[in-house]
N, C-alpha and C positions, 0 to 999 in steps of 0.2 A: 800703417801700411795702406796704399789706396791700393783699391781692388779691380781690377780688368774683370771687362766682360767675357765670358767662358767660348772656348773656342767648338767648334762642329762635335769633333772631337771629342768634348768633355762630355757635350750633351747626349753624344751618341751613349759615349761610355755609362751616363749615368742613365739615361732609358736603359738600358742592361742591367744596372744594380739594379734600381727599385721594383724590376718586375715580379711580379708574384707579393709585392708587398702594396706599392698602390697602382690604383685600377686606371683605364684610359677610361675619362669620363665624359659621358655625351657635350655633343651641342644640338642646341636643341633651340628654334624658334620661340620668344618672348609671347605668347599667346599669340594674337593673330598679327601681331607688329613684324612685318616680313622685313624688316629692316635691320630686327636685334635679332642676335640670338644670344643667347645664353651656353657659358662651359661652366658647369655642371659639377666645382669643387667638393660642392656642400655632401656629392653622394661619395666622398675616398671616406675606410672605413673609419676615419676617426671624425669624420663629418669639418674634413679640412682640407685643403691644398698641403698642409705643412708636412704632413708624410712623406712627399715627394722628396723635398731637403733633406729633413733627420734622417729617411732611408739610405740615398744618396752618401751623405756625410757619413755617417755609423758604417754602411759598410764597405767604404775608402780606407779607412781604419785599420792597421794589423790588430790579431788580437793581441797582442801584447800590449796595446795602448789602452786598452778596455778592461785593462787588467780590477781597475777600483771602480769601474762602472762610468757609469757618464753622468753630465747634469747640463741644463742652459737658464735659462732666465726669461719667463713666460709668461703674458697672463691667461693663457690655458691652451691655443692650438698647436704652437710649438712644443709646450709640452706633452702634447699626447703625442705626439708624433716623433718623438725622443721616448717618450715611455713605451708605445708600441714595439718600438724596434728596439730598444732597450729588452724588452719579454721576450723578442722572438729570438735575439743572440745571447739572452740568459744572462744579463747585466745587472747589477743594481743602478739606479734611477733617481735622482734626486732636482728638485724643480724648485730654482729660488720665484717666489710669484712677489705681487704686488699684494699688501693686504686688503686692497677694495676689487680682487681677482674675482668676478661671478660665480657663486655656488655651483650651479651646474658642469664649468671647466674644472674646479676645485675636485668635484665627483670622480668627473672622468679620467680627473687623472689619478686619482687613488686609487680607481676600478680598475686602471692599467698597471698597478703594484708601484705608481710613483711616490717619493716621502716628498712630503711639500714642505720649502721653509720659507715662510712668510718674512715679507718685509716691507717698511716705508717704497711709497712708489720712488723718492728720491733715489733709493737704495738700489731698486731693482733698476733703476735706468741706467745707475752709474756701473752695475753688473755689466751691463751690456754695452757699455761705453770701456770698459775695462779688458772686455773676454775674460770675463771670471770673478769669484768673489773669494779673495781668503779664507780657508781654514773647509772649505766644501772639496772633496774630495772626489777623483773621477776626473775625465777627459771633458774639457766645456765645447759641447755644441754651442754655435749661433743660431741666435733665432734669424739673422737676414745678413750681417755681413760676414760669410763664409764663405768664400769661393766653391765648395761643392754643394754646398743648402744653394746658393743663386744658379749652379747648374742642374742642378735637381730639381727648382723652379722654371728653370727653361725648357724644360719638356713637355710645358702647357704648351709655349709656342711653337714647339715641333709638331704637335694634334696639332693646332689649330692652323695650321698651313695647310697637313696632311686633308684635313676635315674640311675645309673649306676656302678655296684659293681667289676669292673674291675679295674678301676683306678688303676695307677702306681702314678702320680703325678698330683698336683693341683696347679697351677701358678696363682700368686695373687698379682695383683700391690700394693707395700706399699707407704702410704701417713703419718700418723699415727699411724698405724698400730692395728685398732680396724677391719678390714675384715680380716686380713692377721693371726691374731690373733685369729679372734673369728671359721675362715675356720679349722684352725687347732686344732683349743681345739676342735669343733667336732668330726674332724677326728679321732683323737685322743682315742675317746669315743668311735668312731663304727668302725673303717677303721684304725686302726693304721701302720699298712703296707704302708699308702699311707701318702708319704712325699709332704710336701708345702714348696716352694719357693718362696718369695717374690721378685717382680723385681720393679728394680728403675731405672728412665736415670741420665746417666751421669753427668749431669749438676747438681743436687740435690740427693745425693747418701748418706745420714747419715746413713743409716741400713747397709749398707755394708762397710762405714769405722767402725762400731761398732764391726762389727763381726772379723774386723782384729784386730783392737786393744782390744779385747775381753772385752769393754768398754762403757756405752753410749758417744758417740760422738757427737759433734756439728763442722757445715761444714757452709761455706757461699755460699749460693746455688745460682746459674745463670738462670735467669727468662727464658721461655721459650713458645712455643704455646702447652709445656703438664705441665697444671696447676694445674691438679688436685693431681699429687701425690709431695711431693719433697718439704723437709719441711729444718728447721736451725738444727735439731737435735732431737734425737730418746729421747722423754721423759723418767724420769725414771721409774716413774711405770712402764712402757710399757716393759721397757727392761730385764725385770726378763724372762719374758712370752713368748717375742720372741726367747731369746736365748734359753729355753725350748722345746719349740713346732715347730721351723722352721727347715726344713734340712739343711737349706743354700739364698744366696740372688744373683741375678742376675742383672746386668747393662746392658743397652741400651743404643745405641745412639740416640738422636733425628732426624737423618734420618731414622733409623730403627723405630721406632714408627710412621712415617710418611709414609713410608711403609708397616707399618701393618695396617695403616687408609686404603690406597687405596685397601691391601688385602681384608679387611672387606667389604670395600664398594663392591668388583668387584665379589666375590666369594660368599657371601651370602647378600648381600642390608642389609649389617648392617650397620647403622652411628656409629663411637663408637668417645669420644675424646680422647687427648693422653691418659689421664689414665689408659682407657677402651682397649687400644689398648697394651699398654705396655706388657700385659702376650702373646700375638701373637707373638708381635716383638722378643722375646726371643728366644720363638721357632723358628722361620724364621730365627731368627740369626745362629743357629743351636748350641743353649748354653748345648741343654739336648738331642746329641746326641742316647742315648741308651734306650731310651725310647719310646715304641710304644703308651700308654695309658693315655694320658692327658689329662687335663680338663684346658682350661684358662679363668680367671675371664674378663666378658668382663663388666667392673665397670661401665661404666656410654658412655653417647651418646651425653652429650652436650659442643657439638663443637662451636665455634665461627663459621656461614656461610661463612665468610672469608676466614680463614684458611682454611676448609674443602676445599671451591674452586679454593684454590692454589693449598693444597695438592693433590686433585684430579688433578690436572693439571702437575703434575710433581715435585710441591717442595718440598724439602727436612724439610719443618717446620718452 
């Protein structure tokens, strides 16, 4: 099924659902860099944008559909954000992860009453290329190609109109590309002057060999301490949507995203992880030279304590 971009409509309708569940989060200037600002993902209460979707999605839902609970396929912020709203409508929760899933998402989401069932990344990819896995029981959330999860994303770019109607550009980590997608079909709507660029690191980069080979592509992606974005390949629903609505896609290296950790942290006390970090690192890289007016998506905050404590220390990731 290729997936359209979400109408006014859907977006309004889903700013209505997720209220009360996630927060409208600041933006907020990049230290003294008057040029960037920063929206402010990492502060929704599962320390993710993904709330916004699985709120969205879960409660589009009758309850009769929720009848055996939900599940999606995650390596940790769409599941918390299916498990949160999972607790608040009294569901059971189940969450196929990948087995190299970081401890800390693994926590968060058993702290949120999710059962985790571990499996080969092969496994888990092909979950989400499937919508679903045999023999798991419960309604399957998407983590990014859902038509209500990418309207429920598009309510970043309803703020960020509202918040600030200068924009030139809006930088947005792609993972599956239901934020990257649903920022743009907004803009789109209100802001059409203002181009989205999706950024990817180097190591897992299928949206930007897509765009050369004017094609969905599949890559064999190199693990990394930025796990939230950076997938085997740009599904195809997805890919009608982004070659429509995207200006373009940008690459990082994983030192640069390591360096936009410690930016974050030293210039406004943001935690962000790599994911969250990845639309800094772009800019810092100095990809969008001629641009005074940008927004980057700061996606999510949960970092391994680890990593953080190295990257703060100097490492490179």
């Amino acid at each position: 099924m290729i997936l359209s971009p979400p109408s006014g409509e859907q977006i309004l309708a889903a700013q209505q659902r997720i209220a009360g569940i996630a927060v409208r989060t600041p933006l907020v200037t990049a230290g003294s860099d008057r040029r960037v600002r920063l929206k402010l993902e990492n502060l929704q209460p599962i320390g993710s944008f993904k709330i916004r979707g699985a709120a969205n999605a879960m409660r589009s839902l009758p309850s009769q559909a929720l009848a055996d609970g939900v599940y999606t396929a995650s390596a940790g912020n769409m599941a918390q954000g299916v498990a949160w709203c999972a607790r608040e409508l009294g569901v059971p929760c189940r969450v196929i992860v990948p087995d190299a899933a970081p401890a800390v998402k693994i926590d968060a989401i058993e702290r949120l009453g999710g059962e985790i069932i571990k499996v080969p990344f092969v496994t888990w990819w092909q979950a989400m290329l499937d919508h679903g896995m045999a023999g798991v029981p419960g309604r399957f959330v998407h983590p990014f190609a859902d038509p209500d999860v990418i309207a429920g994303n598009a309510t970043i770019g309803q703020e960020l109109v509202e918040d600030a109607a200068d924009l030139q550009a809006v930088i947005v980590p792609w993972g599956g590309g239901g934020l990257a997608c649903g920022i743009a079909a907004a803009l789109r709507l209100m802001a059409p002057a203002v181009r989205v660029y999706a950024v990817e690191v180097i190591t897992a980069a299928p949206l930007h060999a897509s765009f050369a080979a004017g094609q969905a592509e599949t890559i064999e992606p190199t693990r990394s301490f930025v796990d939230g974005i950076g997938g085997r390949s740009v599904v195809n629903e997805m890919w009608p949507m982004a070659q429509a609505l995207l200006a373009g896609t940008l690459v990082v290296t994983v030192a640069e995203v390591a360096q936009a950790v410690r930016a974050l942290a030293m210039m406004n006390r943001v935690v962000a992880e790599g994911a969250g970090a990845a639309a800094l690192a772009a800019v810092l890289a100095g990809q969008l030279p001629d641009l005074d007016r940008m927004a980057c998506i700061v996606s999510g905050g949960n970092i391994n304590t680890e990593s953080l404590a190295a990257i703060l220390r100097g490492a490179d990731g």
